[in-house]
C-alpha positions, 0 to 999 in steps of 0.5 A: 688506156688510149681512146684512139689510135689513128693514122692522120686522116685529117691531112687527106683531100688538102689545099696546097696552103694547107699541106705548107703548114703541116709540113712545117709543122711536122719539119718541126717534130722531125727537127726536134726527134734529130735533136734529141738522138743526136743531143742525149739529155735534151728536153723539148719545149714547144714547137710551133709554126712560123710564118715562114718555117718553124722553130723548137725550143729545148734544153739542151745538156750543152750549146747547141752551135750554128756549127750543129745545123747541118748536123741537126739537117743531115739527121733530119733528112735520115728521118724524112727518107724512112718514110715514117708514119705520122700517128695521132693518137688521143689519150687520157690526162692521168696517163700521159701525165705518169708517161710525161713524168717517167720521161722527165719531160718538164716543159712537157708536162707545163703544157699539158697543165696549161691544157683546158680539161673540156679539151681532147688531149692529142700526141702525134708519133714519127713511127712506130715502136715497131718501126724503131726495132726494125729500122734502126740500121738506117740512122747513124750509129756512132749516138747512144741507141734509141728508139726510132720513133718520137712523140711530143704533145700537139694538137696538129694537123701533120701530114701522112709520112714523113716522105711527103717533105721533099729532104731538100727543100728545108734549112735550119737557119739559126739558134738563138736563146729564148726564155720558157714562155717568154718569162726572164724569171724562167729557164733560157733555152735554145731556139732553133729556126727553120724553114720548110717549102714544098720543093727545092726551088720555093726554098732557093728563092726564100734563101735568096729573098732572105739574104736581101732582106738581111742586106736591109736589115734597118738595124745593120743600117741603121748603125752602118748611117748612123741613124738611130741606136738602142742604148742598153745602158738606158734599159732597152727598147728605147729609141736614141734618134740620131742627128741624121735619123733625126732629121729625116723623123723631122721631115716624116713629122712635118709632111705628116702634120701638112697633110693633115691640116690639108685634110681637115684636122686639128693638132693636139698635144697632150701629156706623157702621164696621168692619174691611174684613174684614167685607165681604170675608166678606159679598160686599158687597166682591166685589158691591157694591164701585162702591157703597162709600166707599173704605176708611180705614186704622185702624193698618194695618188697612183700615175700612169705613163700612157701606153695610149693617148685615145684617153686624152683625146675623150678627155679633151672633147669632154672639155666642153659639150659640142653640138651635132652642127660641130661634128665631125671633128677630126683630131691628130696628135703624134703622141708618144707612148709607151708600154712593157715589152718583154726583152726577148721580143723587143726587136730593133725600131719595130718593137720597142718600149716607147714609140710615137704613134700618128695617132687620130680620132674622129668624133662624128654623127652615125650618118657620118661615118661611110664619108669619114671612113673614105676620107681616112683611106683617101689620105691614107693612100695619098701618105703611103703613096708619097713615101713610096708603097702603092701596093696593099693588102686589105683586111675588113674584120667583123664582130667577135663573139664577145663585144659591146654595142647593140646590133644595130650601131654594129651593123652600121658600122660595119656597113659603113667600113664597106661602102667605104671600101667599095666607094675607093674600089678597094680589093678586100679580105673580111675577116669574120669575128676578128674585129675588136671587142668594141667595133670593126676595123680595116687593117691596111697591109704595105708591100715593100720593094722585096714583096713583103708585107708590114701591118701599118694603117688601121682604122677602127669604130669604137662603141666602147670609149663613148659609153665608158666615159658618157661622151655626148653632143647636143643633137638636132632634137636637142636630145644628148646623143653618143658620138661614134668615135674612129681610131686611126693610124696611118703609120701605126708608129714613127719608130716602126715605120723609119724601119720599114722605110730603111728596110725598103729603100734599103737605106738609100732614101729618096732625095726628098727624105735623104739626110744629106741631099748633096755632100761637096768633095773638096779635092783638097784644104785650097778649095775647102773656103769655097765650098762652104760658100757653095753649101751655105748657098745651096742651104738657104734655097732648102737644100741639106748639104755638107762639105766633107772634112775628113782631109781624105783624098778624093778617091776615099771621100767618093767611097765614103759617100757611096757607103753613106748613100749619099744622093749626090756628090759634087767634086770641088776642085781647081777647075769649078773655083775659076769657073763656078761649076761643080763635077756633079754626080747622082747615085741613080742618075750617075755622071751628069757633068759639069753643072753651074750652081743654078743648074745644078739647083734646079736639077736637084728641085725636079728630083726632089719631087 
């Protein structure tokens, strides 16, 4: 029989971020027991928390619509106002798995096979079968009868009651379809999203920040300016960059390659492909195999297309041995990759199949790592700065359980990842035993003009590649010693962070990264000559600049270059011919009159910077 029947007691005496998430999560199992008595039939999957709410997947007997939310969320709040208890209950593996069968629950008894058998199996009840005898006037009447009360497999945490959720401070959002762990080969089911606050006013102000965030979303512009696209016919998750995306990718890459000549490294490039062989040696076969394309044979031999370029940069210090009067050494390539991504979670530019990393990985002495770490987060508060984001959130995680390297070389490393932080007088939060298996990193978190974060610059020590392919310098002893190796990234990848810049500037670049920087409007086909004389004279001081050729008149080329986001527009009439001046205005700054040439290239050089 059971071992236990309790009511929630590990939900008492909870930290306000702690009772978010089991409200959330019991948002969850309330929405799938109001699907469920509404959808007869329907069979529920998984449900877990998300960052901002939850979502259940189910197979459901017919379409779940958007027309059904609120349906689904008048449902809920029937539920939430009875205030059921939550009961957690254990039990023994062989008879939940006979209830799960009589139930002809599927995907429920999927999961508990997927349940270790070291492990305490856990359902948690809303209500009681008491309580669904007595109650039942309380829930629409106009469905099949059922009992008032739901159970689902789940390791919690929950709150009390289902009364401690205020009824108006959820929403469903949407319902999208999902396949069953995310495998093609497995049934479709139906997602259904939500979200889940403390009071009315915390949900107000997410709805509001996620209208913004849907105004920005980088794949609407994107398409809307013209700046990238995804080409299903291609195969998906590839990346077709636009002439405009294109150029303002140029502009990322050149001040990218800059700054980092500026700051002491050295450009590499290296191949798209190599001999499986390669990765065996590296462990990116053993460890990352699910995320590799499948092999090619080249005359007998197995090739990979590369899902990392660190590889090749071993390789290409093995070329030739260094001495310790040599190191560090400080090499940065923009190296495209690429790596298997299930379609259902490829997600616009930031996750796709192929994607340039500004990559970079230092080889240096153990006595230099403090200074090189700091040298990293210089630069790499200098690149986030110039592209617009000052404010960060910075994560310091430490050794796992499982990892390689003694604990001397970790200790220093993770010693010198402080001292870094500490020297640039950085705020930090250790994550203990979240490093990775082979060394400890520092994650670098950006906040975006709504407040929200994106993971981008990583910095991590690796003890694991050094041993694996027996790199070695000539130390002072002229002793053969290991280098200690640094991975690093500042944008984690071009596609990803083009992304978030739309997202930011909500596509209205700054003049510096603008696509086109200034658009002359003829006001008609007398003036046109005229203005491409004035362009070609504004492009050979460095300025992209174009003349409208639409034919359209005045009004409708202002509009075009207002949905465009054009920075600024210069009106090209009778008037500024005779007098060699422009009808200028700027998209921040607004009218600024009647400029010559000069001035108005001087104008735009001060805001270019």
């Amino acid at each position: 029989m059971v071992s236990s029947i309790t009511q929630s007691q590990d939900t008492l005496n909870l930290h306000e971020d702690d009772k978010l998430t089991r409200i959330r999560h019991t948002s969850a199992h309330i929405m799938a027991m109001a699907v469920q008595r509404l959808f007869p039939g329907t069979k529920v999957a998984i449900g877990p928390v998300t960052e901002i709410g939850f979502y259940y997947d189910f197979d459901c007997p017919v379409s779940i619509t958007p027309d059904d939310l609120e349906k689904i969320e008048i449902e809920m709040q029937r539920i939430i106002k009875v205030n059921l208890p939550i009961i957690r209950e254990e039990v023994e593996r062989a008879e939940i798995r006979a209830e799960i069968a009589e139930l002809n629950e599927p995907y429920k008894l999927e999961i508990l096979e997927r349940i270790p058998k070291s492990e305490i199996i856990t359902r948690y009840f809303i209500g009681t079968p008491e309580t669904g005898n007595s109650e039942t006037s309380l829930f629409v009447t106009d469905i099949q009868p059922a009992n008032n009360y739901w159970w689902d497999l789940c390791a919690g945490p929950h709150i009390n009651f289902t009364g401690e959720i205020d009824p108006h401070a959820f929403k469903l959002l949407n319902v999208a379809g999902a396949y069953w762990q995310g495998d093609e080969t497995k049934p479709q089911l139906q997602r259904i999203y939500g979200t889940a606050w403390q009071t009315k006013a915390e949900l107000e102000n997410y709805l509001q920040l996620r209208e913004e965030a849907l105004r920005r979303d980088h794949r609407k512009l994107g398409q809307e300016l013209n700046l990238f696209s995804i080409q299903e016919e291609a195969g998906g998750g590839l990346v077709f960059w636009h002439p405009k995306g294109a150029i303002i990718r140029y502009i990322i890459e050149d001040y990218w390659r800059k700054s980092h000549l500026e700051s002491g490294y050295q450009l590499l490039y290296t191949p798209h492909i190599a001999n499986l062989n390669l990765w065996k040696t590296s462990g990116h076969f053993d460890f990352y195999q699910e995320s590799m394309f499948d092999s090619i044979d080249v005359e007998n031999q197995a090739y990979q297309i590369k899902p990392m370029n660190c590889p090749f940069h071993v390789l290409t210090y093995k070329h030739q041995l260094h001495s310790y009067r040599e190191l560090p050494l400080r090499w940065a390539e923009l190296g495209t990759v690429y790596r298997y991504e299930r379609s259902g979670a490829l997600h616009g530019l930031m996750r796709v199949r192929g994607f340039t990393q500004d990559d970079a990985h230092i080889f240096c002495l153990p006595d230099q790592i403090a200074d090189e770490i700091l040298g990293v987060l210089n630069l790499t508060e200098q690149v986030l700065s110039d592209f617009g984001f000052k404010e960060y959130e910075v994560n310091l995680s430490t050794r796992p359980d499982k990892s390689v390297g003694t604990d001397d070389v970790w200790e220093l490393a993770t010693t010198a990842l402080e001292q870094a932080l500490n020297t640039k007088g950085w705020n930090y939060v250790v994550d203990a035993g979240g490093g990775a298996f082979y060394g400890p990193k520092i994650d670098i978190k950006i906040k975006d003009a709504i407040g929200r974060l994106w993971q981008c610059s990583t910095i991590q020590v690796d003890f694991n590649l050094p041993e694996r392919f027996d790199m070695e310098y000539i130390a002072a002893d002229g002793s053969r010693q290991r280098p200690i190796m640094i991975h690093r990234a500042i944008f984690g990848s071009l596609e990803r962070f083009f992304g978030i810049l739309i997202e930011n500037y909500a596509g209205d670049f700054p003049l510096w990264l603008a696509p086109v920087q200034l658009r002359l409007l003829p006001v008609s086909d007398d003036f046109r000559e005229y203005a491409k004389s004035v362009a070609a004279d504004f492009k050979k001081v460095g300025f992209r600049v174009e003349v409208d050729s639409s034919g359209e008149r005045l009004g409708k080329q202002i509009r075009t270059a207002q949905l465009e986001k054009i920075p600024v527009v210069a009106v090209v009439g009778k008037k500024e011919v005779e007098s060699k001046t422009l009808s200028v205005r700027s998209r921040q700054a607004g009218d600024l009159g009647v400029l010559t040439l000069s001035e108005l290239v001087d104008h735009l050089q001060v805001i270019k910077h």
